[in-house]
N, C-alpha and C positions, 0 to 999 in steps of 0.2 A: 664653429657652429654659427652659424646666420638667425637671425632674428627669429624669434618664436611667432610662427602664426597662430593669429586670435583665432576662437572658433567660438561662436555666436549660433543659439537654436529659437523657436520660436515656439515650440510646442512643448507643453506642461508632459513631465513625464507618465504624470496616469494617461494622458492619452494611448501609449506604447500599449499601457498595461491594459486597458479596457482591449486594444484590438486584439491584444497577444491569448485574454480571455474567451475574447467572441469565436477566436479561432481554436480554442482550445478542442472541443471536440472534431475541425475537420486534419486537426491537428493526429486525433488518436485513429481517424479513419486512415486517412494515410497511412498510418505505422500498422495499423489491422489488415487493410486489404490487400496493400503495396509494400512488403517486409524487401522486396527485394531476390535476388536467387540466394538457394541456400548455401553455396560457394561449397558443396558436397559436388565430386567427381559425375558428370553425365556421361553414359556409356554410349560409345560410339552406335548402338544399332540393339536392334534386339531379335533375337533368334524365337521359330515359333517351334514349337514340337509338339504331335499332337501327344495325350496321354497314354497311348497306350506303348506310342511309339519309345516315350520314354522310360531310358534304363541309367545304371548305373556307369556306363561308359560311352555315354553321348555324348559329352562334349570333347572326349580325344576323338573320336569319334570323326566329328566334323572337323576337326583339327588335320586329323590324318589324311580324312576323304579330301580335304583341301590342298595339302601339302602332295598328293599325288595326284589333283588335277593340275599344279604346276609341273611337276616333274612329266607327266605325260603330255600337255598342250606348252609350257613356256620352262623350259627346263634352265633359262638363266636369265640373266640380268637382262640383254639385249633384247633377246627373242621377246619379252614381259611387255618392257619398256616400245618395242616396237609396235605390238598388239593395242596398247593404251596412249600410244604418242607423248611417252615422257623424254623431257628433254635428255639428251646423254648426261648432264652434269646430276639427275636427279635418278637414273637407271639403278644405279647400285645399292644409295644410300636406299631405295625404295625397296627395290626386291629382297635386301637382306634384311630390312625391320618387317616384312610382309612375312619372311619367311620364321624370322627368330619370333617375330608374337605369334603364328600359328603354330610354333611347337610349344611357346609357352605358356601363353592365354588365346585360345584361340576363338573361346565367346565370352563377353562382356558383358550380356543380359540374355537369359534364358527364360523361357516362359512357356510351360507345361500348360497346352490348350486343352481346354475342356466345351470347348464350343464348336466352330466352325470346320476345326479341322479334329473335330473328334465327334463331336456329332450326338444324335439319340443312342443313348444304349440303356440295356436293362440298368436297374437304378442298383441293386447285388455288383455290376458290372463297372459302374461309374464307382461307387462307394468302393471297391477294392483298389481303385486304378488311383482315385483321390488319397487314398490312405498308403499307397507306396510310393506316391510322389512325394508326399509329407517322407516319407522315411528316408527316403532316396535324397532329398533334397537335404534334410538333416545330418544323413553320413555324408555328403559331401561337402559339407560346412565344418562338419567335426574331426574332418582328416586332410582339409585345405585340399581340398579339389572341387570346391566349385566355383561357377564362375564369381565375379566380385557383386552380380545381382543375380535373384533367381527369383519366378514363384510362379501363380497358376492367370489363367487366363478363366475365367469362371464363366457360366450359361448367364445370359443377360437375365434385366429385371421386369422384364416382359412376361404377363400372364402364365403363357402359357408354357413356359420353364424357368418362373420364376422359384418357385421351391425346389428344383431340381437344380440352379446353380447356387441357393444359398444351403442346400445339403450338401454340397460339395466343398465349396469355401468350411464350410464347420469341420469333416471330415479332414479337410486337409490343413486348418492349423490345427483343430485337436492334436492331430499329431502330430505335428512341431512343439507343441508346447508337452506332449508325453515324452517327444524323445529329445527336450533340453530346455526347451522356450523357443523364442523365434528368432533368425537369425538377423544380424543389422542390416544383410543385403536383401529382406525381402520385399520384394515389391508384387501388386494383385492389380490385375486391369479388369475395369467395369467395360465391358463391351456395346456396342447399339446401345446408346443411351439417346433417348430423344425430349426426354421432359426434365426439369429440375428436379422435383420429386423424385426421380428415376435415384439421383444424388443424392438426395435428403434420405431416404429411405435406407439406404446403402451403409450412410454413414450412423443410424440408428441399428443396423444390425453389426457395424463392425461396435461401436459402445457396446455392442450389449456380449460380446464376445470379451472385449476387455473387464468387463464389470464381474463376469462368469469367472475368469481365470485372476483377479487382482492385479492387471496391467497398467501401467499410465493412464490416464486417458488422452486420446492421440496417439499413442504408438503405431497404429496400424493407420497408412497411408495408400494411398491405391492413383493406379492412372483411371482419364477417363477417353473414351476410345470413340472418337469421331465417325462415326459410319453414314449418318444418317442426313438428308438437309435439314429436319427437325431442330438438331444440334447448332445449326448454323445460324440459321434465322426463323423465328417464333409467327405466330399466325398475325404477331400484332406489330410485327416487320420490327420487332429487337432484337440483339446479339444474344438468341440462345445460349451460346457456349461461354459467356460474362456471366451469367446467371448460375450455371453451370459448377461453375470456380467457386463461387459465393456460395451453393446449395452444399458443396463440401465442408464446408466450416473451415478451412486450413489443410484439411488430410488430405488436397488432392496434389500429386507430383510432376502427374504432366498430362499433356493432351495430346495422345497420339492418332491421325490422322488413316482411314481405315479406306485404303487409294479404291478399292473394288465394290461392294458394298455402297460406298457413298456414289461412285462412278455411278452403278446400275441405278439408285434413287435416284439420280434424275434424269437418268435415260438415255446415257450414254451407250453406245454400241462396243458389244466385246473389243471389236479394232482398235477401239481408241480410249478405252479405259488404261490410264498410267500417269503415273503420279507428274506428267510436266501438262498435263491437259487445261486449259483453263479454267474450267469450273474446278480440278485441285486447286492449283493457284490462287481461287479468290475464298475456297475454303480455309487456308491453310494461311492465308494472309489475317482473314479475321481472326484464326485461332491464335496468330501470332500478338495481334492487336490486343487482345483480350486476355493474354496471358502477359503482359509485361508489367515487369514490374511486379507481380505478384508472386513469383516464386517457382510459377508453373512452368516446366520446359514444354516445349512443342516439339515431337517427333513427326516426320515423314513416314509415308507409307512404303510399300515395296514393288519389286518389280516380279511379276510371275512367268517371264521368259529366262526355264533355264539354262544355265551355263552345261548342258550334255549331249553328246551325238560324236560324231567328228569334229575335229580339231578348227575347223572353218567355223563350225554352227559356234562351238564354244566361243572361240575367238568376237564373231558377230555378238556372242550375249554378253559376255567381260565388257567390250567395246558401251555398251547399250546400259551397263547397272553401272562402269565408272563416268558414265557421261551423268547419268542421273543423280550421283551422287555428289557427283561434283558441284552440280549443278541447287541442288539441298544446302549443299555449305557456303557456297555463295550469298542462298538468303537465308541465310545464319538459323538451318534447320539440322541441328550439329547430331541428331539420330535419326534412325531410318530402320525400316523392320528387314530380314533375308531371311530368304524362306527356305533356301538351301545352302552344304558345305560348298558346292561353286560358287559362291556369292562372295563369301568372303574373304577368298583373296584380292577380290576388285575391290572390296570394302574397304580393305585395309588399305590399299596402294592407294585409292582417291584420299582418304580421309591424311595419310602420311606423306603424299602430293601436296595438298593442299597446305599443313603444315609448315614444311621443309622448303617452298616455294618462296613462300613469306615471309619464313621466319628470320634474315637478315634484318630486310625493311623492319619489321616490329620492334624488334631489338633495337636498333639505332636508335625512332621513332621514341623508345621508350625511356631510354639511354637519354638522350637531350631532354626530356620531359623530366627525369627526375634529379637530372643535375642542370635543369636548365638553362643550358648551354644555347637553347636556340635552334636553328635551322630553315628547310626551306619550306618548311608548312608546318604551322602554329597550331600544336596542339593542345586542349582543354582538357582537365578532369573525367568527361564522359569518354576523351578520345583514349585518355591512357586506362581509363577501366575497360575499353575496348582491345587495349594492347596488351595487357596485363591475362586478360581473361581467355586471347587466341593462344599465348604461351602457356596458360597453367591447360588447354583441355588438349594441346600438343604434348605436355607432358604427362596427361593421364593415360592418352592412350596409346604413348610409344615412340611417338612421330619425333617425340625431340628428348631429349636428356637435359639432368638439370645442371650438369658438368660443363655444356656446351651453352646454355643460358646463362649459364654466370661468366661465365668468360668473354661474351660481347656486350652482356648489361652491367657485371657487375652485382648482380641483386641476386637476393637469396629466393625459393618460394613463398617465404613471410612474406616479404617488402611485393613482391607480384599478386601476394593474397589482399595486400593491405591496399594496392592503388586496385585490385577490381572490386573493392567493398566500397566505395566512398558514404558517408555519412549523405546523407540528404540533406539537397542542399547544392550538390556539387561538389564540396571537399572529404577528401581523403583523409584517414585518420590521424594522417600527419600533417594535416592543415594545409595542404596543398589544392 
């Protein structure tokens, strides 16, 4: 042992403590408004159905209708692989996890519209249609067929269908909570929302829904659904959708971007309404800005060129929704809406592309970061909660197995859970 170094300070120790007080409240703001993600599973995409259209066997459904638009336009690995320009090393592992999650899980988030694509109808006519999706949705949680999230898409909070979507929303967990309670995967999208308020009000009728039935309070969480420029920027040129997050009190889950709708508000022309447009982009940038760190995921919008016609037209649309999606995951927009069963076979194959691409590099990447072995680019705590987090949502939804992650890292999904949670601050709970 060599000589013990002196260590000499100049500052009284209440100094530490006065600053450590002064900060104490921007101390609990942090932990209030920036908790961090909830390190609960994000679903690759979310499927829209309108209500009426939904039944008891919708989602084999689009499962099936998917699986034989492969078998009819890309009947194997190459023909698939050639349509999407994957490389030959990634053709196989693609098309056969494309094709095993569409016979097994083939939607991830479902969401029974009662807006847009279901429209005015007699209120006898909504109230019926409300109250068997409740049922519908309940048998298929009570007999393990449904997907891992479901719930309704409800009429905005806009005048003039405002009491017609908060009768709907009553109607349809009433009857979740008649036929068991509610289930853990549900989730409820506030649609066109353009003011806070819109939020704050929202969040006073789902309280008063919990307080009716002796719920938690909190348990009922909802997305909030970008459609509008209102959303984005406010009359007094600040980030709408900050405000937004905050008007939720905590209950809000994500901000999903509403590609059509927000297009036509500012006056984009049918041709060119699609989620890689620039005014998306600088939407979808802010909502990302504004949701970090607090917990809120940011979803993508959708593509409405579908994948049907002839085997060319099909080809052309596959080609058009795995560029876009691919294109989403790149800026770390890790869901996206499909609005048909041709959709998601390109869904899957971009999103298990994307994955399986990477997933070497990450693992190495991850592998030297937690045995700290070193290598040829120096990575940080925020870099391995970035590496840790591509693995666990590669193995939510398929793209990778946890057999084949521990055999290049070594690490369990604990030890990958524990570097994408780091304490604030920077360190990991293992003081790394």
């Amino acid at each position: 042992m060599g000589q013990q170094e002196q260590v000499a300070t100049s500052l009284a120790g209440t100094v530490s403590e006065e600053i450590s007080a002064s900060l104490a409240p921007v101390d609990a703001e942090l932990e209030r408004r920036y908790p961090g993600d909830p390190g609960t599973r994000q679903p690759v995409h979310t499927v829209y159905v309108p209500g009426d259209a939904f039944a008891a066997g919708t989602l084999r459904s689009w499962g099936d209708q998917a699986l034989a638009a492969l078998d009819e336009h890309a009947p194997d690995a190459a023909s698939f692989a050639a349509v999407l320009g994957l490389p030959d090393e990634l053709a196989e592992p693609v098309y056969s996890r494309v094709r095993a999650k569409l016979e097994r899980e083939p939607v991830e988030d479902l969401r029974v519209d009662f807006e847009d694509g279901y429209g005015p109808r007699p209120d006898a006519e909504e109230d019926a249609t409300a109250a068997r999706a409740g049922r519908l949705i309940a048998e298929a949680y009570r007999t393990g067929t449904a997907a891992p999230y479901m719930g309704i898409r409800m009429k905005c909070m806009e005048a003039a269908v405002r009491d017609r979507g908060i009768r709907t929303l009553d109607v349809f967990l009433t009857g979740l909570m008649e036929a068991g309670g509610l289930p853990d995967g549900l989730v409820l999208t506030l649609p066109k929302v353009t003011y806070p308020e819109q939020v704050g009000a929202f969040v006073r009728l789902l309280e008063a829904f919990e307080k009716a039935h002796g719920l938690d309070a909190g348990r009922l969480g909802f997305e909030i659904q970008i459609e509008t420029s209102q959303a984005i920027l406010a009359t007094d040129g600040t980030a709408t959708v900050a405000r937004l997050i905050q008007a939720a009190e905590g209950r809000a889950t994500g901000l999903h971007y509403g590609t059509f709708d927000y297009s036509a508000c500012l006056g984009v022309s049918a041709a060119h309404q699609a989620s890689d447009h620039p005014a998306a982009d600088h939407a979808k940038a802010v909502m990302q800005v504004a949701a970090a760190g607090t917990g809120v995921r940011v979803s993508d919008g959708s593509t409405n060129v579908l994948p049907v016609g002839p085997t060319a037209k099909v080809h052309d649309a596959w080609r058009l929704h795995y560029g876009l999606t691919r294109r989403a995951l790149a800026r770390a927009y890790y869901q996206g809406w499909d609005m048909h069963p041709g959709h998601i076979p390109t869904r899957y194959a971009a999103v298990f592309a994307f994955y399986r691409e990477g997933f070497e590099q990450a693992a190495a990447r991850l592998t030297r970061y937690a045995n700290r072995t070193g290598g040829d680019v120096m990575d940080e705590p925020a870099t391995a909660k970035a590496l840790s987090g591509y693995l666990l949502r590669g193995l939510d939804c398929g793209a990778l197995d946890i057999a084949e992650v521990a055999r290049l890292t070594g690490l369990t999904r604990a030890d990958l859970e524990n570097f994408a949670a780091p304490r604030r601050g920077g360190l990991t709970a293992s003081g790394q």
